[in-house]
C-alpha positions, -999 to +999 in steps of 0.1 A: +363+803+343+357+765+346+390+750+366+390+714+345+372+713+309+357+682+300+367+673+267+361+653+234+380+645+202+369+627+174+396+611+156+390+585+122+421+569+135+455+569+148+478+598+135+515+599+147+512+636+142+480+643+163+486+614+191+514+636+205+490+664+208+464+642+229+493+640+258+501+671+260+465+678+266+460+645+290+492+664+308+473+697+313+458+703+347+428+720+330+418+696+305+399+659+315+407+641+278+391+613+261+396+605+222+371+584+203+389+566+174+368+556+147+387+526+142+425+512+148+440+519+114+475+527+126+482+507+156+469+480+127+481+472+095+457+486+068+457+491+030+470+529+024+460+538-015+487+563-019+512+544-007+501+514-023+506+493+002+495+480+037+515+500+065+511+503+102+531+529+126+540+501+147+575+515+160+561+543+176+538+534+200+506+559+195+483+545+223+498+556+259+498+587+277+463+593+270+432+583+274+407+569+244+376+543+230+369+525+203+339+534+188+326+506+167+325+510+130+293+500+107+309+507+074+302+482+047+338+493+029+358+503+058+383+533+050+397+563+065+398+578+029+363+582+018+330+595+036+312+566+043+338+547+057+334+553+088+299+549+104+299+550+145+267+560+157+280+554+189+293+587+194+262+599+200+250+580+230+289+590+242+280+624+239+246+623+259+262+598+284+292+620+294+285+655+292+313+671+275+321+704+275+336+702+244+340+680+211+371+685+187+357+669+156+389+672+122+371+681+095+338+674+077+351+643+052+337+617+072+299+604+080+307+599+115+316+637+119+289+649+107+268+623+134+292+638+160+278+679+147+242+659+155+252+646+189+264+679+198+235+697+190+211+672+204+234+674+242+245+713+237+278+701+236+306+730+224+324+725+191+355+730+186+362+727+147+397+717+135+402+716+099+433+713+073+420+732+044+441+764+034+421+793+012+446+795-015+433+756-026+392+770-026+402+791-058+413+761-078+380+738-076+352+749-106+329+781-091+299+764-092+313+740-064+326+771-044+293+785-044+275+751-028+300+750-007+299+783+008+262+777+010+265+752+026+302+757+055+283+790+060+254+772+078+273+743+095+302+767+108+273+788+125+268+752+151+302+759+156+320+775+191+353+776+179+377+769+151+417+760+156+435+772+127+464+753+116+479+778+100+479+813+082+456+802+050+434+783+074+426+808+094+413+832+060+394+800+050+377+801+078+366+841+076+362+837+038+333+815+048+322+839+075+338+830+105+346+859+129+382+863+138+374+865+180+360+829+172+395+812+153+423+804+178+461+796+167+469+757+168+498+750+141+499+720+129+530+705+136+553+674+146+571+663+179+599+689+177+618+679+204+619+643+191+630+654+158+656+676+169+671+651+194+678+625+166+694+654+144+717+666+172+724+622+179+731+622+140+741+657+129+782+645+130+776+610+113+763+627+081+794+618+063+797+582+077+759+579+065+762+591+029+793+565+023+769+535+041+746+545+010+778+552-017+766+589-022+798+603-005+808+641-015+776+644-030+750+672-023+715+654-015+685+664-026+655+647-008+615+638-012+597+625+014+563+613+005+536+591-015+549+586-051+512+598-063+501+628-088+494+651-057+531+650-048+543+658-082+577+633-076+581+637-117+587+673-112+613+669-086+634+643-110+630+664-140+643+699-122+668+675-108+682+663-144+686+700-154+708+711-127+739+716-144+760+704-113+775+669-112+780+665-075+745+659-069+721+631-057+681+625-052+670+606-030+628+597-029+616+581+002+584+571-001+559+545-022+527+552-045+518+544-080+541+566-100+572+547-086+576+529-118+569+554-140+598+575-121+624+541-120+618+539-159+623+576-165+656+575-147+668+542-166+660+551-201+677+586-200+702+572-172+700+600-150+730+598-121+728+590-088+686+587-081+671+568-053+644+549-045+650+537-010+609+527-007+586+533+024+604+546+057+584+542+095+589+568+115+619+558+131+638+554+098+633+585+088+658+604+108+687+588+088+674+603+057+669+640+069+704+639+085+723+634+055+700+654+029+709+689+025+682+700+003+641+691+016+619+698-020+580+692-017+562+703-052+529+689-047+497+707-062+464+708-048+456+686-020+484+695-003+467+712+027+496+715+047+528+692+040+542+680+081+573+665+060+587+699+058+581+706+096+603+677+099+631+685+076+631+720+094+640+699+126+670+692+103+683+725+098+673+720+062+665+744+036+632+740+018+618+740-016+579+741-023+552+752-044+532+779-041+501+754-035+519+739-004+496+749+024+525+752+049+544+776+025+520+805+041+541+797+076+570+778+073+587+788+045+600+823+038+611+827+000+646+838-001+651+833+037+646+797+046+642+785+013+624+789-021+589+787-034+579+780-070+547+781-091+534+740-088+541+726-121+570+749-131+603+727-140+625+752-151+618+773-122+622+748-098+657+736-113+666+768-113+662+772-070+672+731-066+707+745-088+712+779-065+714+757-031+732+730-045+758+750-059+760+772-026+770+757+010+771+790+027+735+796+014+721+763+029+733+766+060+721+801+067+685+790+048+688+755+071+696+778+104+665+802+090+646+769+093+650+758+124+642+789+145+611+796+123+597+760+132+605+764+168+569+782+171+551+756+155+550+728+186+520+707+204+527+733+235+513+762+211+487+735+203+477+732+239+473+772+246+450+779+214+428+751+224+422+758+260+419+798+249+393+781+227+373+763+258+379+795+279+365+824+255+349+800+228+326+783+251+329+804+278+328+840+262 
């Protein structure tokens, strides 16, 4: 057993979820970490499509406690959304330069991935494959797709030493496309728990004091946190919400996207009570939000890989609502227990769970208790012990 592993990830750019991650690992006496970012969308404002707008996570600082490179980017069209916008050839010549043990590469969406599969080939260098995609969502594209693409992850996931599933559907993903169980390691994706849970404990008695600052006093809150795009399935949320037959009840939608007006008209023109739009919230905002909500809904359909927003509302002793596409639904939420989950698109169904927790206290605080000791497994320190079982039997074994 090697006593410090020499280690790679590839990152398209900064995440606030997966930054925390790279300190814990800079923080382990076993791991020497670099990241290579593919560009500095994050710590710089850039144009997000589902939001609709530019955004930057400028109020939490994502580039300390770690350490990390640029790698320049050759992209014509620049993005983090499609494949070819990001081209760094430069990892490479990182890879032959510094002998790594190990790569963590997220994914195959992106052209400088698949150069980064190369460069690890070329130098021998270990793989360590990290992927979002749960195998409930395979079923939904057309079968002539499925069948290329098992073709074609069947031969690429053979280059690979190890895979760090995110979750429960992840990991059968990955055997589905013939990976062997020895080689998939348990690193839940997840969000900085103890950050979370220290602003709900600083705001947990204020939750009165916050719903009168927004005029939603003695009101039970129902809240979405996300882009306002067809993925999410927002319009779902407000239509369930107008059939709960229970007038003590608001809605609030954080968030931004292209279906904002649609929504805003929708809630005008039948004058639905007490909905709103409060717009896109940084990280630091977001606290306030999940303090004085008392019901967390996500209904998005496929593309939802795995949905951190509920990871966070957990932190909130919250219950949770989600469709059965919701690739965290596998883990997080426990139907009847912490919460509910409904078959995407269904309305009536959906009222019919948003109307049993609004009408019942007692049930969401035992479904928001539920909540928080389920996501108390799903931290960056569980994160840290799949990965380095990955560099000691993965790359060792």
């Amino acid at each position: 057993m090697k006593k410090i592993y020499k280690l790679a990830i590839l990152d398209t750019h900064f995440v606030q979820y997966r930054v925390p991650l790279y300190r814990k690992l800079s923080k382990s006496p076993k791991i020497d970490l670099t990241v290579y970012f593919c560009s500095d969308f994050g710590i710089k404002e850039y144009y997000d499509p589902g939001f609709d707008k530019k955004i930057s996570w400028k109020d939490v600082c994502l580039t300390n406690g770690y350490k990390y490179k640029f790698l320049k980017n050759y992209s014509p069209k620049p993005s983090v959304h499609s494949f070819f916008g990001l081209i760094n050839p430069r990892i490479i010549k990182e890879l032959f330069k510094n002998k790594y043990d190990a790569i963590i590469v997220h994914g195959y969406f992106s052209f400088t991935n698949w150069l980064a599969f190369f460069g690890a080939w070329l130098t021998k260098t270990s793989i360590l494959f990290r992927g979002e995609m749960p195998l409930n969502q395979e079923f939904l594209i057309p079968k002539w797709k499925q069948k290329i693409k098992k073709l074609i992850l069947k031969l690429l996931f053979k280059m690979m030493s190890g895979f760090l599933a995110i979750g429960n559907e992840n990991k059968k993903f990955y055997m589905y496309y013939g990976v062997p169980l020895r080689k998939i390691f348990f690193t839940p994706y997840c969000v900085e728990n103890e950050r979370f849970i220290k602003e709900y404990k600083k705001l947990k008695n204020r939750k009165t004091e916050l719903k009168k600052e927004l005029e939603i006093k003695g009101k039970v809150i129902i809240l979405f946190v996300g882009k306002l795009i067809p993925k999410k399935r927002p319009l779902d949320v407000l239509l369930a919400y107008e059939k709960i037959r229970y007038e003590n009840k608001a809605l609030i939608f954080v968030g931004e996207g292209i279906l904002r007006e649609k929504l805003e008209k929708i809630v005008s023109k039948r004058k639905i009570k007490n909905v709103y739009f409060v717009g896109f919230k940084n990280q630091s905002e977001l606290p306030k939000y999940y303090a004085i909500a008392d019901i967390f809904v996500l209904p998005s359909g496929f593309g939802e890989t795995w949905g951190l927003v509920v990871n966070e509302a957990m932190c909130f002793k919250l219950p949770v609502v989600v469709s059965n596409i919701v690739g965290c639904r596998f883990d997080l939420v426990k139907h009847k227990k912490n919460g509910y989950v409904f078959p995407a698109g269904d309305v009536r169904k959906l009222s019919k769970y948003l109307e049993n927790l609004v009408k019942d206290s007692k049930k969401r605080e035992q479904f928001g208790e539920n909540s928080f000791e389920i996501i108390q497994k799903y931290n960056y320190d569980v994160c840290v012990k799949g990965i380095l079982e990955a560099l000691e039997r993965g790359i060792e074994g």
